[in-house]
Backbone as JSON Lines, residues from 0, in Angstrom:
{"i":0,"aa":"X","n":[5.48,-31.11,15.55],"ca":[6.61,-31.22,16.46],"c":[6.63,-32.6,17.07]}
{"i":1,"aa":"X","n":[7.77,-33.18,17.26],"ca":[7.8,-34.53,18.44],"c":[7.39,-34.54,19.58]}
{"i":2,"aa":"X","n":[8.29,-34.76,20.21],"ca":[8.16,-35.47,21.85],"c":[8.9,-34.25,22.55]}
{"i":3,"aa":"X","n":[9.74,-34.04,21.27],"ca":[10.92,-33.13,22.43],"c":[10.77,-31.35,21.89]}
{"i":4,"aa":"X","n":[9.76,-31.17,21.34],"ca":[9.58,-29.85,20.99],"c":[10.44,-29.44,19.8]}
{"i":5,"aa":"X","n":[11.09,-30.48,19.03],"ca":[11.88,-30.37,17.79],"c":[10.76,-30.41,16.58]}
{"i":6,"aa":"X","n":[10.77,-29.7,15.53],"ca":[9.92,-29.98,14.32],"c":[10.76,-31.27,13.24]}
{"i":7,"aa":"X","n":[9.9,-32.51,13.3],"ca":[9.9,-33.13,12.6],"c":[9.87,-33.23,11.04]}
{"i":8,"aa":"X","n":[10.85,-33.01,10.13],"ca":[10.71,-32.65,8.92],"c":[11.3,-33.9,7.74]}
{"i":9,"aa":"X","n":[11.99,-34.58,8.24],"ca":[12.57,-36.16,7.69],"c":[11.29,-37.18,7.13]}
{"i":10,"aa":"X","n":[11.87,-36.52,5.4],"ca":[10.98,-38.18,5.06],"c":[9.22,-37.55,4.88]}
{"i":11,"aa":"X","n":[9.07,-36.51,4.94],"ca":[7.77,-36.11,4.93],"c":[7.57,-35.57,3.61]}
{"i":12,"aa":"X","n":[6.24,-35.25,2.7],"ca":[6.05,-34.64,1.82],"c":[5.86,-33.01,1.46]}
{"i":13,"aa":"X","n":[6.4,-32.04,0.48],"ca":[6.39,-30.36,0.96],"c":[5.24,-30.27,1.58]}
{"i":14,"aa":"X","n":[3.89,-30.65,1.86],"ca":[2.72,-29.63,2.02],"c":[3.19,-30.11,3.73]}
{"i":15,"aa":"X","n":[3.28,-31.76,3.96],"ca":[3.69,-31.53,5.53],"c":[4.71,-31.03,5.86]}
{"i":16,"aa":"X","n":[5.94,-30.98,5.12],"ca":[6.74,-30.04,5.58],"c":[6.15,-28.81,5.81]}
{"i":17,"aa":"X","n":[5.67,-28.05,4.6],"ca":[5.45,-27.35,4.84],"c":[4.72,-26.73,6.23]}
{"i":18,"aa":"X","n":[3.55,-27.47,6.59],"ca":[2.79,-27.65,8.22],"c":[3.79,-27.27,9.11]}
{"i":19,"aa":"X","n":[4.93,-28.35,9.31],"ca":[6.41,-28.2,10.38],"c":[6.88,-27.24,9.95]}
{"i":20,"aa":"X","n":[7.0,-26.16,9.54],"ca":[8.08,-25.2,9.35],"c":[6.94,-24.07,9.9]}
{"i":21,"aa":"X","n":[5.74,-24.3,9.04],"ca":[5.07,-23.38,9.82],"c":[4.86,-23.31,11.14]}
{"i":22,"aa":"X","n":[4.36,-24.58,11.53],"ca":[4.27,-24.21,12.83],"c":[5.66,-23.54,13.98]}
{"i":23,"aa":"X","n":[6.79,-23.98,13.43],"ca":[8.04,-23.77,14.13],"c":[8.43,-22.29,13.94]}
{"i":24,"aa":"X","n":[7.73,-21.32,12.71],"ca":[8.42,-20.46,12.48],"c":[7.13,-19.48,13.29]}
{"i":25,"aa":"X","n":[6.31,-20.02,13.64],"ca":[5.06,-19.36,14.07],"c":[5.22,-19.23,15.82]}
{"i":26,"aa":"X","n":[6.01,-20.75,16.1],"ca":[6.37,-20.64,17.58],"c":[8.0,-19.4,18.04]}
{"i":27,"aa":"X","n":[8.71,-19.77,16.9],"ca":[9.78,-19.67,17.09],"c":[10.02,-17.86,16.61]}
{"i":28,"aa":"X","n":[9.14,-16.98,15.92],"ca":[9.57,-15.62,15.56],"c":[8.84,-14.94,17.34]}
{"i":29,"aa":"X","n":[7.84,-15.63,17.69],"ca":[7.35,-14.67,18.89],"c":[8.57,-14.79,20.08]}
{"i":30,"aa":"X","n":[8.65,-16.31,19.79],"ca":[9.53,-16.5,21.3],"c":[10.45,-16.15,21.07]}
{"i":31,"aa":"X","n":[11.83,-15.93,20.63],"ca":[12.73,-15.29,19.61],"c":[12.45,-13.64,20.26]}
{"i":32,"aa":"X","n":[11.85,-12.64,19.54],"ca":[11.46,-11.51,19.74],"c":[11.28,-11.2,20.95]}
{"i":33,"aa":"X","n":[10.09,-12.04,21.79],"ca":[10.29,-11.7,23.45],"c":[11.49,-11.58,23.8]}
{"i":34,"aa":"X","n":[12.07,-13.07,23.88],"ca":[13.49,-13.48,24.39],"c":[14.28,-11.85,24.03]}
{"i":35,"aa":"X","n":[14.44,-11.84,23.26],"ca":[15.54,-10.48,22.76],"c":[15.09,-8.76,23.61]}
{"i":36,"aa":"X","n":[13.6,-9.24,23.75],"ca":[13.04,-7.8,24.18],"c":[13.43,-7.61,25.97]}
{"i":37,"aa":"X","n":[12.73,-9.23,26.54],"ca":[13.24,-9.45,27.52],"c":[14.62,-8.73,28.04]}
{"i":38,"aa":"X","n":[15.8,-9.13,27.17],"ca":[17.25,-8.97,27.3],"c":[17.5,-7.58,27.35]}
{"i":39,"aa":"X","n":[16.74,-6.39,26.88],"ca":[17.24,-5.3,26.88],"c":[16.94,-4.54,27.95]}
{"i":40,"aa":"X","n":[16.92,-3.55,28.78],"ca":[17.02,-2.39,29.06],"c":[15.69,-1.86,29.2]}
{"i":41,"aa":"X","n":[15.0,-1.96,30.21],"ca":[13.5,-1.15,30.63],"c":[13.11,-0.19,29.09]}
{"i":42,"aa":"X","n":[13.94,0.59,28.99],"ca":[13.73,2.22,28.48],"c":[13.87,1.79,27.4]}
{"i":43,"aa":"X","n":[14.41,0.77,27.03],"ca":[14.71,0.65,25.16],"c":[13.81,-0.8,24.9]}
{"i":44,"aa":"X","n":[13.07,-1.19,25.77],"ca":[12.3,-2.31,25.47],"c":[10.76,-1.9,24.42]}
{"i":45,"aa":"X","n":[9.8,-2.74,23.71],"ca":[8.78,-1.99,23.39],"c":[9.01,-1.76,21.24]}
{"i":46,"aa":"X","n":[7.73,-1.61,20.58],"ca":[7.51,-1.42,19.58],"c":[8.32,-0.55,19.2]}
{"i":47,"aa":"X","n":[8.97,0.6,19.54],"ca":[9.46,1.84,19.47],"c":[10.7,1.38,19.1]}
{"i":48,"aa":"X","n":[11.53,0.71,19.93],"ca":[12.94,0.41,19.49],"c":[13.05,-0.64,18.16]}
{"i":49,"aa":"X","n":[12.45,-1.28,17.98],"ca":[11.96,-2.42,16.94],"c":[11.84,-1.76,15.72]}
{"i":50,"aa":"X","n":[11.14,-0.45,15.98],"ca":[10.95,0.2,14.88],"c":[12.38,0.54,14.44]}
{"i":51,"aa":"X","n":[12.9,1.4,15.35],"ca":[14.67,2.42,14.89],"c":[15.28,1.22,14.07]}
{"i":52,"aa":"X","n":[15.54,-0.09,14.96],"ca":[16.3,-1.26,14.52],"c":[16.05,-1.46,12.77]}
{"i":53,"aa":"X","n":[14.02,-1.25,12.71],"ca":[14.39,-1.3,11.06],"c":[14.1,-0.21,10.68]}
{"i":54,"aa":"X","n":[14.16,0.59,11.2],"ca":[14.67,1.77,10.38],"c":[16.1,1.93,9.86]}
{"i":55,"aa":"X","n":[16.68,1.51,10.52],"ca":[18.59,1.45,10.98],"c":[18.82,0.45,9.39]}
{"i":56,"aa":"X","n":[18.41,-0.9,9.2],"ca":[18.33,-1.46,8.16],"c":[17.61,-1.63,6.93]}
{"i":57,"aa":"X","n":[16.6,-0.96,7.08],"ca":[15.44,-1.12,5.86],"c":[15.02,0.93,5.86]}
{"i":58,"aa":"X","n":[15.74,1.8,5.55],"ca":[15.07,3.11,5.87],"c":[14.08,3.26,4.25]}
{"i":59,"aa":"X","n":[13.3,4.3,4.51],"ca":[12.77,4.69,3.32],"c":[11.39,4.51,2.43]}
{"i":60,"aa":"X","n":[11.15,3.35,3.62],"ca":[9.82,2.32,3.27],"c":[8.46,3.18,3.58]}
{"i":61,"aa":"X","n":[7.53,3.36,2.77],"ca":[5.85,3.57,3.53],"c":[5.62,3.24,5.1]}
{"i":62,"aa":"X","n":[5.01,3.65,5.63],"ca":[4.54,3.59,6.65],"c":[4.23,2.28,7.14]}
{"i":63,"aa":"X","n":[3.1,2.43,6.19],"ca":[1.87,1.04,5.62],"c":[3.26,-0.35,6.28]}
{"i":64,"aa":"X","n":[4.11,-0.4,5.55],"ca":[5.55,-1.09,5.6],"c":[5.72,-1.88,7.44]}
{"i":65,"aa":"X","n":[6.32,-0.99,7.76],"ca":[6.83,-1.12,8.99],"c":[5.56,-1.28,9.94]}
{"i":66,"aa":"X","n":[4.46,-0.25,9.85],"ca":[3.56,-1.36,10.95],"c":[3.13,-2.51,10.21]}
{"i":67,"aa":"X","n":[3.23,-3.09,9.42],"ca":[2.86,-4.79,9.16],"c":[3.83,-5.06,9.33]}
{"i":68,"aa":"X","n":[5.54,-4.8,9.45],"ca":[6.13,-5.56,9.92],"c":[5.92,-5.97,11.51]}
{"i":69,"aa":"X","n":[5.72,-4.73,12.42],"ca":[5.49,-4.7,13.41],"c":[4.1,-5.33,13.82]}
{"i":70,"aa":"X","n":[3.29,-5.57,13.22],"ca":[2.02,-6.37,13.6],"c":[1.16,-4.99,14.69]}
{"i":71,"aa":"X","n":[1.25,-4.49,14.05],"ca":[0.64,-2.47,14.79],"c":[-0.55,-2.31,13.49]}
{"i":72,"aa":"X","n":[-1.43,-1.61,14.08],"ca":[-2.44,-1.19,13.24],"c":[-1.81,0.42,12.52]}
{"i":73,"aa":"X","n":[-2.06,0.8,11.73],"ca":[-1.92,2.38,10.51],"c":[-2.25,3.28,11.49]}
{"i":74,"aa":"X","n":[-3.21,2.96,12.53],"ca":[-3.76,4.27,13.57],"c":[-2.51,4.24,14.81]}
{"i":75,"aa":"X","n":[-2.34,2.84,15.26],"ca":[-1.33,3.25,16.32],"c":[-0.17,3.53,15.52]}
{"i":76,"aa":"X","n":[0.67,3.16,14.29],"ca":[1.67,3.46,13.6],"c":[2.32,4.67,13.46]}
{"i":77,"aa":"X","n":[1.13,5.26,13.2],"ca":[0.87,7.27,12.68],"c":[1.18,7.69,14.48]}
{"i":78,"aa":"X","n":[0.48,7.3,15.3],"ca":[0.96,8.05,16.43],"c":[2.57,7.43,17.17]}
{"i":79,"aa":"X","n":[2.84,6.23,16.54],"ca":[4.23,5.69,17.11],"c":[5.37,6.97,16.77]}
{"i":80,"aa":"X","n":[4.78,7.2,15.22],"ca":[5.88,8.21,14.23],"c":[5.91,9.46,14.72]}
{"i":81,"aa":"X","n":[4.27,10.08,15.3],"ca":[4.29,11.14,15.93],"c":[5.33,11.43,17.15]}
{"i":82,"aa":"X","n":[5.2,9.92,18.0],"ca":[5.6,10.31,19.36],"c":[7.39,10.4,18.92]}
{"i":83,"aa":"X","n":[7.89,9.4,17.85],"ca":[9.4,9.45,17.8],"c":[9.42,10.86,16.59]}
{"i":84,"aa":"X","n":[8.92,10.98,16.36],"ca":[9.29,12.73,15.42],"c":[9.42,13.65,16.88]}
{"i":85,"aa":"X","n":[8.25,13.59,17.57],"ca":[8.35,14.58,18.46],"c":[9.84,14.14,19.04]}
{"i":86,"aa":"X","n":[10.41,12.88,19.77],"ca":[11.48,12.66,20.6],"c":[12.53,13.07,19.48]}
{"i":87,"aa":"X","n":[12.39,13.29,18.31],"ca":[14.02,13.69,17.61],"c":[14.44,12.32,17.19]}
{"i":88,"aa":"X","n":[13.55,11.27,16.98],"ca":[14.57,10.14,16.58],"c":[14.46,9.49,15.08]}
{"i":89,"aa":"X","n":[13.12,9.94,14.53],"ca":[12.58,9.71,12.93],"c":[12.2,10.84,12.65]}
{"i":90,"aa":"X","n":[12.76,10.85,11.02],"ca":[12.2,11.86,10.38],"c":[11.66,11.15,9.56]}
{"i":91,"aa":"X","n":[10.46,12.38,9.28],"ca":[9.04,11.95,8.46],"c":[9.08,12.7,6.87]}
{"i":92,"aa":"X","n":[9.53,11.94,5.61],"ca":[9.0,12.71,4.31],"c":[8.0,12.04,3.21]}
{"i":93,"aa":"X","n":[7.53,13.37,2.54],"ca":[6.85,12.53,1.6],"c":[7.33,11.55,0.76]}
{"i":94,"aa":"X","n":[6.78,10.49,0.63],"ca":[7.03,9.32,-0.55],"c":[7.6,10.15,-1.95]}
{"i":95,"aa":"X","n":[8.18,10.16,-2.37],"ca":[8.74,9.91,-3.96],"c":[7.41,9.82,-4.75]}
{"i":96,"aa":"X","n":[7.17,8.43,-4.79],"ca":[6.28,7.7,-5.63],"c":[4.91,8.15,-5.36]}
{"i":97,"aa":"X","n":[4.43,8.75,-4.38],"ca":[3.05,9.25,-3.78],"c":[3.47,9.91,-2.34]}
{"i":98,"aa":"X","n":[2.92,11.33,-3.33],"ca":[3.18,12.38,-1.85],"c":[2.69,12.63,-0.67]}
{"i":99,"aa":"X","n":[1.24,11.45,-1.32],"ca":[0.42,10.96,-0.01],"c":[0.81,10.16,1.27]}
{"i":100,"aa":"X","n":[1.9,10.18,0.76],"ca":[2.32,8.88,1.83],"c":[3.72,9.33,2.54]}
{"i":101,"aa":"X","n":[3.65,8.99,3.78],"ca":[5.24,8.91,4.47],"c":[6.04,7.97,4.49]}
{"i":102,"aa":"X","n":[7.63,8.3,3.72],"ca":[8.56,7.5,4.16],"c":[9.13,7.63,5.41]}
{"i":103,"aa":"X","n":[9.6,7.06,6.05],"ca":[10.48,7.2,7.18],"c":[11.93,6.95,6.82]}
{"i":104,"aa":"X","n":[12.4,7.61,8.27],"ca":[14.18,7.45,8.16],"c":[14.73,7.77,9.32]}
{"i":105,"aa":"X","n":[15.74,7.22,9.88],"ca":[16.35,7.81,11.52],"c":[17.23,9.29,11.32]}
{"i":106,"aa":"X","n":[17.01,10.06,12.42],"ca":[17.5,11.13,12.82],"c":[18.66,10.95,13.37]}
{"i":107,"aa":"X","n":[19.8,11.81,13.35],"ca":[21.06,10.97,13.65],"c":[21.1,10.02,15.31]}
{"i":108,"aa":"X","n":[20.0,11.15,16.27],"ca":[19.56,10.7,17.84],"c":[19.27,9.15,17.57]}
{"i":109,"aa":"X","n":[17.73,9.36,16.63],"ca":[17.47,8.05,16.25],"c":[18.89,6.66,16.28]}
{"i":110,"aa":"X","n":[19.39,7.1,14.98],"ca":[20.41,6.07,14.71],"c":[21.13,5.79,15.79]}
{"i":111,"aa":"X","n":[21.47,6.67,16.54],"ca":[22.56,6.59,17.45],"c":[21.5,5.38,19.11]}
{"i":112,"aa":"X","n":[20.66,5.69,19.01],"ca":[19.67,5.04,19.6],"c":[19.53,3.52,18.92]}
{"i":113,"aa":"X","n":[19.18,3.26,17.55],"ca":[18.94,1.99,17.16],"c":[20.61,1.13,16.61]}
{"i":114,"aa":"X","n":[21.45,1.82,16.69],"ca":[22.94,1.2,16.66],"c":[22.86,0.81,18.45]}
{"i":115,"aa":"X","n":[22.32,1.46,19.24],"ca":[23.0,0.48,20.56],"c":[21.88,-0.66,20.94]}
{"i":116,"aa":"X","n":[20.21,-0.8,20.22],"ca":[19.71,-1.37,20.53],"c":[20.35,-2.66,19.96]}
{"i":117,"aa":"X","n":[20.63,-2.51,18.44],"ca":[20.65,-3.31,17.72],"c":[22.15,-3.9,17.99]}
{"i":118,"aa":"X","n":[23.0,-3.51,18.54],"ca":[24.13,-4.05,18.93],"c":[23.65,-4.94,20.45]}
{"i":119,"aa":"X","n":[22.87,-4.6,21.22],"ca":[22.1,-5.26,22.29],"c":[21.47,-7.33,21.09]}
{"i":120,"aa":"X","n":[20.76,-6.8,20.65],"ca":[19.98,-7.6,19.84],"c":[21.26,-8.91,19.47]}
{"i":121,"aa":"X","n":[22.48,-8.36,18.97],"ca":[23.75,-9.05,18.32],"c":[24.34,-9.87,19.22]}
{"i":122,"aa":"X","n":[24.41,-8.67,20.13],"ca":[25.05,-9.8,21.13],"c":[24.22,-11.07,22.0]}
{"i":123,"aa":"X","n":[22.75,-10.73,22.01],"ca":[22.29,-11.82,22.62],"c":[21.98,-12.64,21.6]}
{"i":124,"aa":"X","n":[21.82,-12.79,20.29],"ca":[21.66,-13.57,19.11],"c":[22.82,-14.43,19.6]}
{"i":125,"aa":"X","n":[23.69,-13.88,19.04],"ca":[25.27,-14.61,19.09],"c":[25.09,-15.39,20.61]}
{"i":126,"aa":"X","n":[25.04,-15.27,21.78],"ca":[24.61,-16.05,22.9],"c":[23.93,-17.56,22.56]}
{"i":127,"aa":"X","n":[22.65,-17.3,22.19],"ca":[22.16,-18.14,21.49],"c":[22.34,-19.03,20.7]}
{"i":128,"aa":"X","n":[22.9,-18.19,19.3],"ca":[23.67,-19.19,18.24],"c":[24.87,-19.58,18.48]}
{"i":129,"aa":"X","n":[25.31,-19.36,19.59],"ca":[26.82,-20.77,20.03],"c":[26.37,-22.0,20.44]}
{"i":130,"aa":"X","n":[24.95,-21.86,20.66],"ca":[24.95,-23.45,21.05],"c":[24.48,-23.97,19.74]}
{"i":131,"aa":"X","n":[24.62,-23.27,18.42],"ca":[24.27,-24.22,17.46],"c":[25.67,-24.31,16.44]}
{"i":132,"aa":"X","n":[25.48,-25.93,15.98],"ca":[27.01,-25.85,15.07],"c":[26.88,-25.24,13.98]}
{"i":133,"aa":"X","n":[28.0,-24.44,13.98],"ca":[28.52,-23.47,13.06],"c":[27.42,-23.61,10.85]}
{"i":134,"aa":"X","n":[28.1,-25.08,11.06],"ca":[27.39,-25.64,9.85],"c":[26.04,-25.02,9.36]}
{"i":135,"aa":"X","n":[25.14,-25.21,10.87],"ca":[23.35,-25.09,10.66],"c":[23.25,-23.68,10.93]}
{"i":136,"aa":"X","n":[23.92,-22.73,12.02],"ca":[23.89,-21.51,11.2],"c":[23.93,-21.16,9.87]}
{"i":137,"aa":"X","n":[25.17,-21.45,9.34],"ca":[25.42,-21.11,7.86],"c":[23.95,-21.81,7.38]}
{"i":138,"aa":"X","n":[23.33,-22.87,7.5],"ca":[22.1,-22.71,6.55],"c":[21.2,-22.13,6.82]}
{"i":139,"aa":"X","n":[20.65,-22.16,8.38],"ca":[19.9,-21.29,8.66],"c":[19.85,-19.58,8.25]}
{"i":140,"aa":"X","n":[20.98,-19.25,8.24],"ca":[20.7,-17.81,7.34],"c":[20.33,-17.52,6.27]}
{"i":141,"aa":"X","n":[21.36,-18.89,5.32],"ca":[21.22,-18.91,4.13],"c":[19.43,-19.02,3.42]}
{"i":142,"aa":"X","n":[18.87,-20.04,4.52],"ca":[17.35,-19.8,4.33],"c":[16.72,-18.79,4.77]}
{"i":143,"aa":"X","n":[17.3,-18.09,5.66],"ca":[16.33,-16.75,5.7],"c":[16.64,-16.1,4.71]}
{"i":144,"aa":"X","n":[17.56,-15.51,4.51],"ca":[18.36,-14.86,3.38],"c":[17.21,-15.08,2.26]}
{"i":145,"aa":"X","n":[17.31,-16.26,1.78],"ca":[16.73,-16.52,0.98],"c":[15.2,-16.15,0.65]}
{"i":146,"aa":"X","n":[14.86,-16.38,1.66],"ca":[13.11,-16.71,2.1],"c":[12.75,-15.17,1.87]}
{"i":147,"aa":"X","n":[13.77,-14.01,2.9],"ca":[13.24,-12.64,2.78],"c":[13.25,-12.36,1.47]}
{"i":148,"aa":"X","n":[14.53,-12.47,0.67],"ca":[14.29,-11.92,-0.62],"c":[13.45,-11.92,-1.71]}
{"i":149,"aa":"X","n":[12.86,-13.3,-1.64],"ca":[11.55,-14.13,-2.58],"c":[10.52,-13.36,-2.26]}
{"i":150,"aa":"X","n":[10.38,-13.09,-0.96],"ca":[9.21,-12.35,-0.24],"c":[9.08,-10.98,-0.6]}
{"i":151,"aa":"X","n":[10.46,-10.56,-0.49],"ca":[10.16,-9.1,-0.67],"c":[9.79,-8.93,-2.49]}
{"i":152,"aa":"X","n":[10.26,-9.59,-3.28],"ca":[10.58,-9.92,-4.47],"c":[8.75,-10.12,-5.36]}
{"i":153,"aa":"X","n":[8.02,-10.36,-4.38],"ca":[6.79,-10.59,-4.22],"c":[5.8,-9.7,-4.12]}
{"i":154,"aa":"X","n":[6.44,-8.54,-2.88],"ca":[5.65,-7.56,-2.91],"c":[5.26,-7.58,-1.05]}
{"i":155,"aa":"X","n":[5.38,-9.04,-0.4],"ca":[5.16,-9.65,0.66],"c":[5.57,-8.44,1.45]}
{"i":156,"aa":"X","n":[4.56,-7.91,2.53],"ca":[5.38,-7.2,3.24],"c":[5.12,-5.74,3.13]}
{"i":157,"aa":"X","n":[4.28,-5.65,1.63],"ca":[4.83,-3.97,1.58],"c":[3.42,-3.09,1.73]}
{"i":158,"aa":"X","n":[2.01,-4.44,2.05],"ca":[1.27,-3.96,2.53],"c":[0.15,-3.68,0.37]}
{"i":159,"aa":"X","n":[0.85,-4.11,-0.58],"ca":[0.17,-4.09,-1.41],"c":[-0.36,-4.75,-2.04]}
{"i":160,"aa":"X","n":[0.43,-6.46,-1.98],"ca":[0.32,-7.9,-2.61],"c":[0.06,-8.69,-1.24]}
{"i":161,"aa":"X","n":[-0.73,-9.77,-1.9],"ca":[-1.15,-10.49,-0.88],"c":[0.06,-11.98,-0.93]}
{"i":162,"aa":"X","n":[0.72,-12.31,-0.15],"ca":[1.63,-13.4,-0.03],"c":[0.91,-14.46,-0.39]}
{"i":163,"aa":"X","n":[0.64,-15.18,-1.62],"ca":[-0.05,-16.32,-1.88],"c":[0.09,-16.33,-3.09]}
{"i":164,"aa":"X","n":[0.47,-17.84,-3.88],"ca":[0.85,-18.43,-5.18],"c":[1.88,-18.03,-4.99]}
{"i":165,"aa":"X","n":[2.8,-18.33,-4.43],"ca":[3.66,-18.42,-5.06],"c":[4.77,-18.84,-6.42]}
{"i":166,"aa":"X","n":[4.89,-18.15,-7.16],"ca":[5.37,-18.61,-8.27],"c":[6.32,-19.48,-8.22]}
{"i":167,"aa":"X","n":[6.21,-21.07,-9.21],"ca":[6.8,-21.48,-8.83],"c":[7.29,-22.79,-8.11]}
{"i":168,"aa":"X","n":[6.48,-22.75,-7.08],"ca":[5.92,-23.44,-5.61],"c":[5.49,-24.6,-5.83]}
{"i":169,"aa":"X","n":[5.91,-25.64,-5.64],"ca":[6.01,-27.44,-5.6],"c":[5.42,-27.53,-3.99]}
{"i":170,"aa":"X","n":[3.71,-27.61,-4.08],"ca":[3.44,-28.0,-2.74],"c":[3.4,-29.66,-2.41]}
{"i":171,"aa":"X","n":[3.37,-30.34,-3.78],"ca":[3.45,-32.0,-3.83],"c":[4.28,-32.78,-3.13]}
{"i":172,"aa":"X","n":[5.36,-31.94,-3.24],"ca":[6.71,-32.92,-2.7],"c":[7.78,-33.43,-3.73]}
């Protein structure tokens, strides 16, 4: 980063780029997430709503799944699912692919719960992204966009492949 808390990326080679992005995406997903958690509502603040939100967009996934998205251990995960099965807001079935395992999915309570968080979430995003020009949105998504799909495309995420080598991957510059 500079002087002014901007990540420096002009003129540098991928592996230091690479360094600046990390570090920015390392500062910038926590503070980001507070900021948004901050913004909501005592009662809907917390791991719990985070969860519905991807449940609301990603349903269907392993367990294993969603607490590594959530950065939650498999032991607190299993009792997160307990406590929202008990509240009526996820339902719990066996995996398809292994009956050992739980998929998740929102209960209509659920949904109806992670549609107002996640409309909370939209509107303070959008707050945010007006102070950026229109332009660097459009890329900035376009690189997430991007980035998630490679990832998921990978295995990244699902708790079975380890995110590394990328295929592909020009760390030279």
């Amino acid at each position: 980063m500079d002087g002014t808390g901007r990540v420096a990326v002009v003129g540098v080679g991928m592996t230091q780029q690479a360094e600046h992005i990390t570090t920015a995406l390392l500062v910038f997903g926590p503070l980001y997430s507070g900021w948004l958690e901050q913004q909501l509502p005592g009662d809907a603040q917390g791991v719990r709503s985070r969860l519905l939100v991807m449940l609301l967009h990603v349903p269907h996934m392993p367990m294993r799944y969603y607490a590594q998205l959530l950065g939650i251990s498999k032991a607190y995960m299993t009792t997160l699912v307990d406590e929202c099965t008990q509240a009526s807001l996820v339902v719990r079935t066996a995996a398809v692919q292994d009956r050992r395992a739980s998929q998740l999915s929102l209960s209509d309570v659920g949904r109806d719960r992670a549609q107002a968080v996640w409309a909370h979430y939209v509107a303070q995003t959008a707050t945010i992204l007006a102070t950026v020009p229109a332009a660097e949105r459009e890329v900035f998504l376009a690189v997430c966009v991007q980035l998630t799909e490679r990832m998921h495309a990978m295995g990244c995420g699902s708790g079975m492949v380890p995110c590394e080598n990328v295929p592909g991957a020009d760390t030279d510059g």
